[in-house]
Each structure stands twice: as structure tokens, then as C-alpha cells.
C-alpha positions as CSV (number, residue, x, y, z in Angstrom):
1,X,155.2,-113.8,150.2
2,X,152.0,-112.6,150.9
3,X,148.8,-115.0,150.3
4,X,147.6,-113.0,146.9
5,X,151.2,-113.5,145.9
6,X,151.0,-117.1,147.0
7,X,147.9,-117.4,145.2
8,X,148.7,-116.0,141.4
9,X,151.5,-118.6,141.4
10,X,149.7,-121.3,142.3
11,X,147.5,-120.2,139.5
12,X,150.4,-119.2,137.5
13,X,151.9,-123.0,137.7
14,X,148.2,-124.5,137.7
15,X,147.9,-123.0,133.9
16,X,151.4,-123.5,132.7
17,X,151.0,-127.5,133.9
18,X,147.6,-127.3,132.2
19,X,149.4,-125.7,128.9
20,X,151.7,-129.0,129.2
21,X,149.3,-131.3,129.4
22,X,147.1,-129.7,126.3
23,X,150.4,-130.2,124.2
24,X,151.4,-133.3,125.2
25,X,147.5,-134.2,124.3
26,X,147.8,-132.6,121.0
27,X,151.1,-134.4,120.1
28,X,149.7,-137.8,120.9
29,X,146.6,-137.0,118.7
30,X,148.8,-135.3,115.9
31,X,151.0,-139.0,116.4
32,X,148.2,-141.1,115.9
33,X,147.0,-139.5,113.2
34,X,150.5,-140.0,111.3
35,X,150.1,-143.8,111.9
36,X,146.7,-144.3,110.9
37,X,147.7,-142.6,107.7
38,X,150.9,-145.0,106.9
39,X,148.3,-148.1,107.7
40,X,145.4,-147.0,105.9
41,X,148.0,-146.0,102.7
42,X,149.8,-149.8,103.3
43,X,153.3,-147.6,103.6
44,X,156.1,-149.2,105.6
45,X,158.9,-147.3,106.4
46,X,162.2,-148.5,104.8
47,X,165.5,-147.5,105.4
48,X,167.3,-145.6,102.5
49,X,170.9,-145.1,102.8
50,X,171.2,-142.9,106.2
51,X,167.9,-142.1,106.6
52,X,164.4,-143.7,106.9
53,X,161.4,-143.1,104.1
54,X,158.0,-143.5,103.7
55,X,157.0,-143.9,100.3
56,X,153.6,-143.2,98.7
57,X,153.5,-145.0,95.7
58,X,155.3,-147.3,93.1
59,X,158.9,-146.2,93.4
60,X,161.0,-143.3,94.4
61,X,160.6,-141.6,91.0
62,X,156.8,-141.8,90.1
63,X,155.9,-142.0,94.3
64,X,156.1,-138.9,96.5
65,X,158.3,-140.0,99.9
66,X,158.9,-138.7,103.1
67,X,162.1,-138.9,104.4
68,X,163.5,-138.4,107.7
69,X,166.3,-140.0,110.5
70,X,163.6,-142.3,112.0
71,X,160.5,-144.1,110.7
72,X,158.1,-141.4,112.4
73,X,160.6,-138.3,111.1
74,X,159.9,-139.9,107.5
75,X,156.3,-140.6,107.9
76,X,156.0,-136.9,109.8
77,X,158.0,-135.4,106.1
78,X,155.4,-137.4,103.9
79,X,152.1,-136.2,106.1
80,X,153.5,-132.6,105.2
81,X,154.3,-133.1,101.7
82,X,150.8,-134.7,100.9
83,X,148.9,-131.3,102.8
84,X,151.3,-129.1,101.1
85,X,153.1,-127.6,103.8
């Protein structure tokens, strides 16, 4: 390998480790964000026959829930029901 060749794959793996890292960044912050939003709408996940929910509101039929196969699935469903996606 010559050193150019050497060179543009060092930079080559330099950027796709940097790609990592902004991802892994913009999970965490995409994480958080889900939990601050279950603590500062008091909702505790519950479990509901095979699968976890997060419920906004009184009860399953007035409320709007989340649901998902753990806590952070559930909470995930109810962040995209509530911004329409």
C-alpha cells in the first residue's frame, strides 16, 4: 500500500469512528429526552399483559399510551404518538 493509500484509510476510518460517536451522541440525547418527558408528565411504565405501557392520562380509554416490550420501547411508542409520527 502506498502512503496516499495508507492515508485515505486512516481518514476513511477516522470519519466512519467519528460518524459512530455522533450517533451514539444523538441516541443518548434522544434517551434523555424520553425520560425527562415520562418524569415531567408523572408516567410510570406498567406492565400490561405481555408488553410494557406508558400511559398519558386517566385510563387506557380516555388516555393515549405507548406501548412496547420494555419500559423505554413503551415510553419510545408514546414520545411518537404525542409528535404525531
Amino acid at each position: 500500500m502506498d502512503k496516499q493509500s495508507a492515508i485515505e484509510l486512516l481518514c476513511s476510518q477516522e470519519q466512519f469512528h467519528n460518524e459512530q460517536i455522533f450517533e451514539m451522541k444523538r441516541q443518548q440525547v434522544f434517551e434523555n429526552q424520553i425520560w425527562q418527558m415520562l418524569g415531567s408528565l408523572n408516567i410510570v411504565p406498567f406492565k400490561d399483559g405481555n408488553q410494557w405501557c406508558c400511559l398519558y392520562g386517566k385510563d387506557l380509554m380516555s388516555g393515549i399510551a405507548g406501548f412496547g416490550d420494555t419500559p423505554y420501547l413503551a415510553a419510545v411508542d408514546l414520545y411518537n404518538i404525542l409528535n404525531g409520527q
